[in-house]
C-alpha positions, -999 to +999 in steps of 0.1 A: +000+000+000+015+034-007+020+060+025-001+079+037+010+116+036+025+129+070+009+151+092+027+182+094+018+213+106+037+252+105+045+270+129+041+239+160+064+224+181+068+184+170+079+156+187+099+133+169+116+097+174+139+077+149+153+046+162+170+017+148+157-012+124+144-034+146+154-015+176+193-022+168+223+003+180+229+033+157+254+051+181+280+028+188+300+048+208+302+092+219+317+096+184+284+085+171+266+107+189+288+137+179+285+129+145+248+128+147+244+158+166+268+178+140+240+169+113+215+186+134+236+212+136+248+221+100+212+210+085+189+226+109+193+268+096+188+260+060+155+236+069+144+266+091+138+243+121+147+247+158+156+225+185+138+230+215+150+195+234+172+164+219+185+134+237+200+107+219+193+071+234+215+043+218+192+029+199+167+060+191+168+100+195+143+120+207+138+158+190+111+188+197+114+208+169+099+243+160+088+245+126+084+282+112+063+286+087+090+277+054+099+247+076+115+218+055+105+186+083+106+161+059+136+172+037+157+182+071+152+144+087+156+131+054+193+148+051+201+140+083+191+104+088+206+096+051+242+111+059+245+096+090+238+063+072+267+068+051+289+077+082+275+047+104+283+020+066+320+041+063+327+035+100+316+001+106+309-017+071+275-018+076+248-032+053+209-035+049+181-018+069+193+012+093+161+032+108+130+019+115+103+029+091+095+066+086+102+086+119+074+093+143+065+125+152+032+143+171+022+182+179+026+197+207+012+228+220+033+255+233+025+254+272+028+229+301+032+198+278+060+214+258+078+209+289+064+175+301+075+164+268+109+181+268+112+161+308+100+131+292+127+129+266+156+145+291+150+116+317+152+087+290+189+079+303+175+081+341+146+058+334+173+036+316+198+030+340+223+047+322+226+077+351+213+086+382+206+125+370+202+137+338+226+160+346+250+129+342+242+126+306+261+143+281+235+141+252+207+162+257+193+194+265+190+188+304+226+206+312+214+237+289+179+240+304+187+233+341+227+249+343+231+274+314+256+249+294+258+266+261+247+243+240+244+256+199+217+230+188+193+247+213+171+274+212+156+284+241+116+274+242+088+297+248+075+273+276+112+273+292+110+312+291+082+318+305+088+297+334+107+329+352+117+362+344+149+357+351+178+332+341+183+319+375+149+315+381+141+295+351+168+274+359+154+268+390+120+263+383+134+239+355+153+218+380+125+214+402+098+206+376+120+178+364+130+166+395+089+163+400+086+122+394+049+133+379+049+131+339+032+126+307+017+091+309+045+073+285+018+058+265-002+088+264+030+104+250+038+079+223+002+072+214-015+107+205-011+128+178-019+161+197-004+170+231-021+203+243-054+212+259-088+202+252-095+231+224-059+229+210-067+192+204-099+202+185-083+227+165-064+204+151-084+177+146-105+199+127-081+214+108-070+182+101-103+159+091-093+138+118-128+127+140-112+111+171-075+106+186-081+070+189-076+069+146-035+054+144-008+082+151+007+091+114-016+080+096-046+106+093-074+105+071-078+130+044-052+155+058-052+188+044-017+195+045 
């Protein structure tokens, strides 16, 4: 059957998730992950996206993305994804399959879940067993959010801002909300397309043909976009 066309939307915030064929290892080792995160890098200005949170798992990354109104999703994942393909085949002598699928991606709205979604992603290595704090973990946002590690691949989200008007008081507030062990439901994160309130929700839905969030996550009917 052919795909379905992907629901995108301008001007959002979008989660999105790659991981492995078959949930294999695509970073190997820190080098890896550097590689990775200098495609995000180089790619993300000419695609006119921005990175509101990243953390990159062994076998998957996590990305909230803003997408202005020119935004190139599809192109910019493409580019990235592909070329670090050819790095992971140069490095290793790899062959066959590498991601799994299309990636996976749903809207968020720009309040309260931006961040829940941005703690979600940030405590991955935590829930993992990989650290203790996500301060412990190299790749992601965390240290930029929660310390003021300057970190290029970030811009700064509206949700983060508004959290304080100062720098040492979003900090703050940041620690503590993500120290908070109360979350986004993991399945309600993975399963929905829209992550907002109950009006943002039908907004979208609306604008999107879509009669109920129980219909399969990337794979609308009838979208309009």
């Amino acid at each position: 059957m052919p795909r379905t066309k992907r629901l995108v939307s301008s001007s959002l915030a979008m989660h999105v998730i790659c991981r492995g064929n078959n949930r294999q290892i695509i970073f190997k080792d820190q080098n890896d992950k550097e590689r990775y995160y200098s495609l995000l890098f180089n790619l993300k200005q000419e695609n006119n996206i921005s990175i509101f949170h990243y953390c990159f798992m062994d076998n998957h990354v996590h990305l909230i993305l803003w997408l202005s109104v020119d935004a190139m999703l599809s192109r910019f994942m493409k580019q990235v994804n592909l070329s670090y393909v050819h790095h992971y085949r140069r490095r290793y002598g790899y062959s066959g399959h590498f991601w799994q699928d299309r990636f996976k991606s749903n809207i968020i709205d720009l309040d309260s879940y931006l961040l829940q979604c941005g703690k979600y992603i940030e405590l991955n290595p935590v829930r993992a067993g990989i650290v203790t704090s996500p301060w412990q973990y190299r790749f992601s946002s965390y240290r930029h959010y929660a310390y003021g590690r300057p970190d290029l691949l970030v811009a700064d989200s509206p949700a983060y801002l508004g959290l304080s008007q100062t720098e040492e008081g979003r900090r703050k507030s940041y620690i503590d909300f993500v120290v908070d062990e109360r979350m986004i439901n993991h399945e309600f994160l993975m399963k929905r397309l829209f992550l907002g309130s109950e009006n943002f929700v039908k907004k979208l839905q609306e604008y999107y043909s879509i009669r109920s969030e129980k219909r399969k996550r990337g794979r609308p009917k009838n979208p309009r976009k």
